[in-house]
C-alpha positions as CSV (number, residue, x, y, z in Angstrom):
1,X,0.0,0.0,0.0
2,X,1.4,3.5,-1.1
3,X,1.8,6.0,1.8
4,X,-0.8,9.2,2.1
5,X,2.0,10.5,3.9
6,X,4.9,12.3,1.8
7,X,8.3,11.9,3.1
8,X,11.1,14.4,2.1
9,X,14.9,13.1,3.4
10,X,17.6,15.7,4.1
11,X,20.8,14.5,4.5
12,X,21.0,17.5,7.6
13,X,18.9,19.8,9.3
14,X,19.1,21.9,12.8
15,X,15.4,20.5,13.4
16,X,13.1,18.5,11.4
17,X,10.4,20.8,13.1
18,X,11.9,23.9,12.6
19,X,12.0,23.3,8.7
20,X,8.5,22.3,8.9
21,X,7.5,25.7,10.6
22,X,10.0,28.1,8.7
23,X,8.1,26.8,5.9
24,X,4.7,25.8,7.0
25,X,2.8,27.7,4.2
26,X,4.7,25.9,1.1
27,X,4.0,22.2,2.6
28,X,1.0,20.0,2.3
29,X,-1.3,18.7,4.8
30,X,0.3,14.7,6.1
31,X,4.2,16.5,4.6
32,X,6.9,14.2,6.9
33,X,10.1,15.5,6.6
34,X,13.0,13.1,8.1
35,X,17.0,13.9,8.3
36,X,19.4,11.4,8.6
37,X,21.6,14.2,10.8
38,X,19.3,16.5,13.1
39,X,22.0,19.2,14.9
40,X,19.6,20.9,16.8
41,X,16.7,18.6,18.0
42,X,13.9,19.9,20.3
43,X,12.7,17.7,22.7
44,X,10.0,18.4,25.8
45,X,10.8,21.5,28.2
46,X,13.3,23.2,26.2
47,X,15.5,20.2,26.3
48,X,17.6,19.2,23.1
49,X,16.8,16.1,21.0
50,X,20.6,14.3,20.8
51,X,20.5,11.3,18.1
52,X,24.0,10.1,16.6
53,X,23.8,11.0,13.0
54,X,22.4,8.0,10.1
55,X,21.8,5.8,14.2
56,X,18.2,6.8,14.4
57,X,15.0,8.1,13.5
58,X,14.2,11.6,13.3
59,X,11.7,13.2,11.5
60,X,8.5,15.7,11.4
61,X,5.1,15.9,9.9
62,X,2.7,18.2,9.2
63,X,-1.1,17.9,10.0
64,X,-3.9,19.8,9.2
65,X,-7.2,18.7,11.3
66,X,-10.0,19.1,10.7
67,X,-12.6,20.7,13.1
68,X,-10.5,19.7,16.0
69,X,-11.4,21.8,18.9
70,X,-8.4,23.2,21.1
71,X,-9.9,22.2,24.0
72,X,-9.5,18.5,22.8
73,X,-5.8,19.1,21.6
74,X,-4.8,15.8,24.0
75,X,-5.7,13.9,21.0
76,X,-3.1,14.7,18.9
77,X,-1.0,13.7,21.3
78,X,-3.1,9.9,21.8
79,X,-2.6,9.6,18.0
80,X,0.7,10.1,17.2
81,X,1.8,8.0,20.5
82,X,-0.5,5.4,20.4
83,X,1.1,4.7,16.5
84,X,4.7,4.9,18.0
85,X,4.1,2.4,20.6
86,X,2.2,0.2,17.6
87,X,5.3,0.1,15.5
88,X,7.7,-0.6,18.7
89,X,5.6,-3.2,19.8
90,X,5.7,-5.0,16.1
91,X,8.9,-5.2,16.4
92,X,8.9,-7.1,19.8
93,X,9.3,-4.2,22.4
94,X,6.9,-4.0,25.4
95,X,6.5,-0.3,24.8
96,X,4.5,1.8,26.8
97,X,3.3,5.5,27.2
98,X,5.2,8.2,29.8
99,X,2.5,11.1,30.1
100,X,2.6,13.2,28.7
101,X,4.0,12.0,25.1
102,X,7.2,9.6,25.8
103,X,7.3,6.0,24.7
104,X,9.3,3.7,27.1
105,X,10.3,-0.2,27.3
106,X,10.5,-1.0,30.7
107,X,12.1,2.5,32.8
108,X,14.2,3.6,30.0
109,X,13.2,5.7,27.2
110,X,13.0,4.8,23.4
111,X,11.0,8.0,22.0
112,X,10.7,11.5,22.4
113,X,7.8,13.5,20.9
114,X,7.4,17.1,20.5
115,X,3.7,18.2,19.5
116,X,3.2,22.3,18.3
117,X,0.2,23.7,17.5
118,X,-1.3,26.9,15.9
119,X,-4.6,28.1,16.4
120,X,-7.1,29.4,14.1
121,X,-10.1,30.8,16.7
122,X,-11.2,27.7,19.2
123,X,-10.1,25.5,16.6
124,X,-6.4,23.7,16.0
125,X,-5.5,24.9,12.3
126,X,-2.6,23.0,12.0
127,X,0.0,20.9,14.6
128,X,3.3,20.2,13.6
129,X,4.7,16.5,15.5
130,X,8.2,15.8,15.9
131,X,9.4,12.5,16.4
132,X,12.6,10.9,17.5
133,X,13.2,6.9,17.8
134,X,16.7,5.6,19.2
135,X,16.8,2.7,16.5
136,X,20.3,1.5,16.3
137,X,22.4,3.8,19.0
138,X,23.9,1.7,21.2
139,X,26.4,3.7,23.2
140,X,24.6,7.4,24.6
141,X,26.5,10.4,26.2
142,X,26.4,10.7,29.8
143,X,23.9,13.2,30.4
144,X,21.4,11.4,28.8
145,X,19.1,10.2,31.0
146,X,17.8,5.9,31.1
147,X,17.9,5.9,27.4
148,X,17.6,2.6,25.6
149,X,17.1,1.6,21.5
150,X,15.5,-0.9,19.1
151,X,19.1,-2.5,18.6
152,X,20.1,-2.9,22.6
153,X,16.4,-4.5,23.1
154,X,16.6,-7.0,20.0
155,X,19.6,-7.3,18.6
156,X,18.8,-6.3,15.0
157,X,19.7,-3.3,13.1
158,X,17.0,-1.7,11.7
159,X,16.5,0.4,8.3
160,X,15.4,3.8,8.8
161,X,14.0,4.9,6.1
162,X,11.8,1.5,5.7
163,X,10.9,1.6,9.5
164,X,9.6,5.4,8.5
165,X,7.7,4.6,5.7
166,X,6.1,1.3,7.8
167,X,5.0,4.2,10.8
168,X,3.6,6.3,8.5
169,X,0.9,3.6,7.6
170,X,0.4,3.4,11.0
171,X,-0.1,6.9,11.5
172,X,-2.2,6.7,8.3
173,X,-4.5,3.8,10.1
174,X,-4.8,6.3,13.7
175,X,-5.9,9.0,11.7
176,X,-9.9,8.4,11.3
177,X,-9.9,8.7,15.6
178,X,-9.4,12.4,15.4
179,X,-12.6,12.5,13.4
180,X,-15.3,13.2,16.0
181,X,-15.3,13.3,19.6
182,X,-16.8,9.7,20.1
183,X,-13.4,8.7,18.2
184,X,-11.4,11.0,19.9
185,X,-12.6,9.7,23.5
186,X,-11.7,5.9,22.1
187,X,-8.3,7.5,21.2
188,X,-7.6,8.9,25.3
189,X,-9.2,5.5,26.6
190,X,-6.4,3.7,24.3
191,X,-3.9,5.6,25.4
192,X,-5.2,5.3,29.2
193,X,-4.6,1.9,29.0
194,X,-0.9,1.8,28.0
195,X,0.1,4.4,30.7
196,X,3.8,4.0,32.2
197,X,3.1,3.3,36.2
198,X,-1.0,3.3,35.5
199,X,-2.1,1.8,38.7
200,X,1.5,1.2,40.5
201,X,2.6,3.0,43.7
202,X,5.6,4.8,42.4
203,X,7.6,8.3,43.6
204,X,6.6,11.6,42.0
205,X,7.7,15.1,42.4
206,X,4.9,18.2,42.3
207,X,7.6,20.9,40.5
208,X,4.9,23.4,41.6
209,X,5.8,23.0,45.2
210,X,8.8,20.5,45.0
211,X,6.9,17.7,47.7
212,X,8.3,14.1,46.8
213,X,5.0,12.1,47.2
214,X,3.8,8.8,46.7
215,X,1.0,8.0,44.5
216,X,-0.9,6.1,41.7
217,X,-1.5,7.4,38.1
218,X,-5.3,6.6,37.5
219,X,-5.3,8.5,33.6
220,X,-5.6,11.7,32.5
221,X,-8.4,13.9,32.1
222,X,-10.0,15.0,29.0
223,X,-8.2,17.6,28.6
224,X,-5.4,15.4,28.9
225,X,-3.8,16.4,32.3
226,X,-2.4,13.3,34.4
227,X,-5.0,12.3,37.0
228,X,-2.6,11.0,40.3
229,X,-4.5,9.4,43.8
230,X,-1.9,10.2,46.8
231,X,-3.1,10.0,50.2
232,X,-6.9,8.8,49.5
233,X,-7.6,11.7,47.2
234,X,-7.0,12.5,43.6
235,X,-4.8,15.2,42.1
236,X,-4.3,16.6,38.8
237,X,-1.1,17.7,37.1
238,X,-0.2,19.3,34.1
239,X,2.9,19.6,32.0
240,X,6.1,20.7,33.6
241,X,3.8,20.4,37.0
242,X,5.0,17.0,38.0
243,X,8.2,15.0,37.5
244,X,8.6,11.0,37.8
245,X,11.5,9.6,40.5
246,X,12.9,7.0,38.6
């Protein structure tokens, strides 16, 4: 089956995102743009994206909802995850979601996902997803946190460009979830399910007041912040509010 999706390769970018959104106007709605070197990778709270060049997957794409209210923007973020952790687990890796949009095997980390969005009145007029999968790296600098790959967990050395074009059918299949809300609720239920820690006592930090607590991630709400029980009583968190204790 031919991809929807349109990949564009560069041999080297700063940021498979950035090209998308210095040129946002002159691409097409489902454009992926990959690079086989990314210098200048964003990843979640300002953090950089490191990926040893030609090692891994990076990449970018470009989507254009349709009547996708802002207030339901979690769903972007159920999507594109929920199709990461698809194609992982294909390839025999028990990956699983860290809220709000990491994919991890076990306690390290396979997958970082950056989601921007722009807004045209209550509606989201386009979003712009970056993606990066640790494929082949083996060996990681030192201040890179629990990081693990597709190689260290299997063995195998894996094609990017073919494991690129294979996610982007799988993207492809997710997409018909952020039709409606009905879809869009079976989306956040999916991606409930496959929470890292859903249901386990574990350590947590609130960065809002900096108490180390203990507690037990029930989901998220619909507006997609993470729902935690500590001390017979629910809280609510959202992002850069809370930080796991590994």
């Amino acid at each position: 089956m031919e991809n929807v999706m349109r990949i564009k390769w560069f041999e080297e970018l700063d940021s498979t995102s950035s090209e998308l959104l210095r040129h946002i106007g002159d691409y097409d709605n489902l454009s992926v743009v990959a690079a086989v070197n990314q210098t200048a990778g964003r990843g979640q709270r300002g953090n950089r994206w490191f990926s040893a060049p030609g090692d891994n997957l990076t990449f970018s794409f470009l989507l254009r909802p349709e009547a996708l209210p802002a207030r339901e923007v979690m769903a972007l973020t159920c999507f594109a995850t929920l199709a990461v952790r698809d194609a992982l687990r294909a390839e025999g890796a028990e990956a699983v979601i860290k809220w709000p949009n990491d994919i991890y095997v076990g306690k390290r980390k396979i997958c970082g996902m950056l989601v921007e969005n722009g807004l045209e009145g209550a509606d989201i007029a386009w979003s712009v997803i970056g993606i990066g999968i640790n494929l082949n790296q083996t060996v990681f600098p030192g201040g890179v946190l629990n990081p693990t790959s597709l190689k260290r967990l299997t063995g195998k050395t894996y094609d990017p460009v073919s494991f690129l074009e294979n996610l982007c059918h799988g993207l492809e299949a997710r997409l018909p979830g952020l039709a409606t809300p009905e879809t869009r609720k079976a989306l956040r239920d999916a991606y409930e399910q496959d929470l890292f820690q859903k249901n386990l006592p574990a350590r947590y930090r609130d960065l809002r007041t900096g108490e180390e607590f203990l507690g037990t991630i029930r989901g998220i709400t619909p507006e997609g912040l993470l729902r935690v029980e500590a001390e017979g009583r629910e809280r609510t968190f959202g992002f850069k509010e809370v930080s796991y204790i590994l």
